[in-house]
C-alpha positions in Angstrom: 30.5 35.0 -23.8 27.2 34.6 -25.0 24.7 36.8 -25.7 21.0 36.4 -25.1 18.2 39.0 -26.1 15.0 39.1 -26.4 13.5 37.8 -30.4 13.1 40.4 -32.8 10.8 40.6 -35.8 12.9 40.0 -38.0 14.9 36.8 -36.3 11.6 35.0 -36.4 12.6 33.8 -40.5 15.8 32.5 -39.3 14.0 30.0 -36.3 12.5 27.5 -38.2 16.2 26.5 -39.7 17.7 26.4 -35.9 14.8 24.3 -34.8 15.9 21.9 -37.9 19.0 22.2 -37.4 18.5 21.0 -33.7 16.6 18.0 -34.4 19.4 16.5 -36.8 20.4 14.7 -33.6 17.5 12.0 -33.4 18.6 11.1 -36.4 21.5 8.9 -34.4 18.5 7.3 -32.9 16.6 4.9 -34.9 13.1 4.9 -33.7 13.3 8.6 -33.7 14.7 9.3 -36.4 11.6 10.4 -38.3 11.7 13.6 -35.7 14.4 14.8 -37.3 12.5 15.3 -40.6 9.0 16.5 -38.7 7.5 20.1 -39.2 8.9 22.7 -37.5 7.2 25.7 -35.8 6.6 28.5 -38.6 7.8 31.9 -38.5 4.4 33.2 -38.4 4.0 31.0 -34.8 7.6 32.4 -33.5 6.1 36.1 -34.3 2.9 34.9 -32.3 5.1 33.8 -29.6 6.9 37.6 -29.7 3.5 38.8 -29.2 1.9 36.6 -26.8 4.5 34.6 -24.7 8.4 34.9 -24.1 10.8 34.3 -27.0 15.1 34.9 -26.6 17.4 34.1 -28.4 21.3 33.1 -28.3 23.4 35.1 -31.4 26.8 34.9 -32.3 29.5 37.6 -32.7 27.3 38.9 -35.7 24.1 39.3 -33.5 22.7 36.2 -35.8 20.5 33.7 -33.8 22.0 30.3 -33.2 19.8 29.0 -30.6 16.1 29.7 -29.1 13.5 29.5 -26.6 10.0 30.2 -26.6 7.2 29.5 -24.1 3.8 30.8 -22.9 2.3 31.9 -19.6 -0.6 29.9 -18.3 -2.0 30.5 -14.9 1.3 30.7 -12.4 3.3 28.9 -14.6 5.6 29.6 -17.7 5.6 26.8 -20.1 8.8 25.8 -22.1 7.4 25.2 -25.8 10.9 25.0 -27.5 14.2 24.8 -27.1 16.5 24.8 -29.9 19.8 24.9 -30.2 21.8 24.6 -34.0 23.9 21.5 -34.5 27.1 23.3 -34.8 26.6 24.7 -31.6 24.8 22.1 -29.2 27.3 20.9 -26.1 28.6 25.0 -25.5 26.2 26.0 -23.1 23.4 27.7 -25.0 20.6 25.6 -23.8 21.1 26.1 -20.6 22.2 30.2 -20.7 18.5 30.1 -22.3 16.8 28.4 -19.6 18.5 30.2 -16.8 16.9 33.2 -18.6 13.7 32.0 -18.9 13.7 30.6 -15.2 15.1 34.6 -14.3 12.2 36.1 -16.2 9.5 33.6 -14.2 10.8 34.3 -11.3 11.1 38.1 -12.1 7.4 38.1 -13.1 6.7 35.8 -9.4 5.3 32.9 -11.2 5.1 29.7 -8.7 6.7 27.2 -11.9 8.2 26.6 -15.0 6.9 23.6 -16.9 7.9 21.7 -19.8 7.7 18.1 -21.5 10.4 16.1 -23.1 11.9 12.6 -23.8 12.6 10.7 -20.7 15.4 8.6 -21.8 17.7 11.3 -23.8 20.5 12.9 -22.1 19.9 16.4 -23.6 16.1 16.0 -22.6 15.2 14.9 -18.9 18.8 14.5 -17.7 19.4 17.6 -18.9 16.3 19.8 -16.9 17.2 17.6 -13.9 20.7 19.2 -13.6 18.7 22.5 -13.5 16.5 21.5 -10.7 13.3 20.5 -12.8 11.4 17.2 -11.3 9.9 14.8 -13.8 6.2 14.4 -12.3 4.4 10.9 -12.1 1.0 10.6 -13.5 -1.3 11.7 -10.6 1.1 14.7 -10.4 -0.1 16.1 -13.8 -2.4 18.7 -14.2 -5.2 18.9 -16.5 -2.9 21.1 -18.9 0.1 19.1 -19.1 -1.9 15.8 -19.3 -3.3 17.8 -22.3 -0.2 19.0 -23.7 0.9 14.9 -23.3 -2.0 13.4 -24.6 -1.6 15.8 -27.6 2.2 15.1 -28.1 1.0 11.3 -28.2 -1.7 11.8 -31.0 0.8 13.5 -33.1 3.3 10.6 -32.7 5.3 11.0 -29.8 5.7 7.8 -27.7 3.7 8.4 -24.9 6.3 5.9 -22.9 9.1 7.8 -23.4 7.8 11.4 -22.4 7.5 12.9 -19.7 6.3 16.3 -17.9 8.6 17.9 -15.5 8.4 21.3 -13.2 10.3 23.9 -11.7 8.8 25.0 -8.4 10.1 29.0 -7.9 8.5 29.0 -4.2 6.1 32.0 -5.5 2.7 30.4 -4.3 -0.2 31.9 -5.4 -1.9 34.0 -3.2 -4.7 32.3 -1.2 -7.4 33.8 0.1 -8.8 32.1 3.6 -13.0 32.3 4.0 -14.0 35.5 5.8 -11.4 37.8 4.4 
């Protein structure tokens, strides 16, 4: 059975080397290959996301970290920033045990969404959210944040025609006010 808990302190050394571990697997894919060798998220930003946003982790029997989450609250909606999962242990489950806990923790918290980007064509990226019930949005379906977070991953060498944005809906609307009351 596995075990996710929240990120401590002192896990947030260990991340970086799960998040590298993780990308090995665009190395079996030529035009992304390069990902695989790309910076990572720093310690010092997983400590930020311990302080600011939600960050849990998947250990082993010795209560070491082997996988990870983080994301950020914007608005009514959590954002997924990363998910990584090591090598040795992709294809057990551990991605997903991770999003169902951030999904619970929305929907504890009554946000409307989740949100996240990701590769369109990759069967651990879009295929995968899908089976959770995430929809990939079309272009006039973006908000201004996501077509940010997009237009961002682009200038930093993502290829804009492989990624995608895609959302949860949680059925928490926001409340709405009507004129008059």
């Amino acid at each position: 059975m596995t075990l996710i808990r929240p990120t401590r302190e002192e896990d947030a050394a260990l991340l970086p080397d799960i998040e590298r571990s993780s990308g090995e697997v665009f190395r079996t894919i030529p035009d992304l290959a390069w990902i695989a060798d790309d910076d990572v998220q720093s310690a010092e930003a997983h400590r930020e996301f311990l302080r600011t946003g939600l960050s849990v982790v998947a250990v082993d029997a010795d209560d070491r970290p082997i996988a990870f989450l983080c994301a950020g609250v914007t608005g009514d909606a959590m954002h997924i920033w990363q998910l990584a999962v090591t090598a040795e242990c992709q294809g057990q489950g551990l991605g997903r045990s991770l999003m169902l806990a951030a999904i619970a923790h929305a929907r504890v918290t009554a946000l409307a969404a989740v949100t996240l980007t990701t590769f369109r064509d990759l069967p651990w990226n879009e295929l995968f959210y899908r089976k959770l019930g995430f929809a990939t949005l079309a272009a006039d379906e973006l908000d201004v944040r996501l077509a940010q977070i997009l237009a961002n991953e682009a200038a930093h060498g993502l290829p804009p025609e492989r990624r995608c944005a895609m959302r949860l809906a949680l059925g928490h609307a926001p409340a709405v006010r009507k004129a008059g009351h």
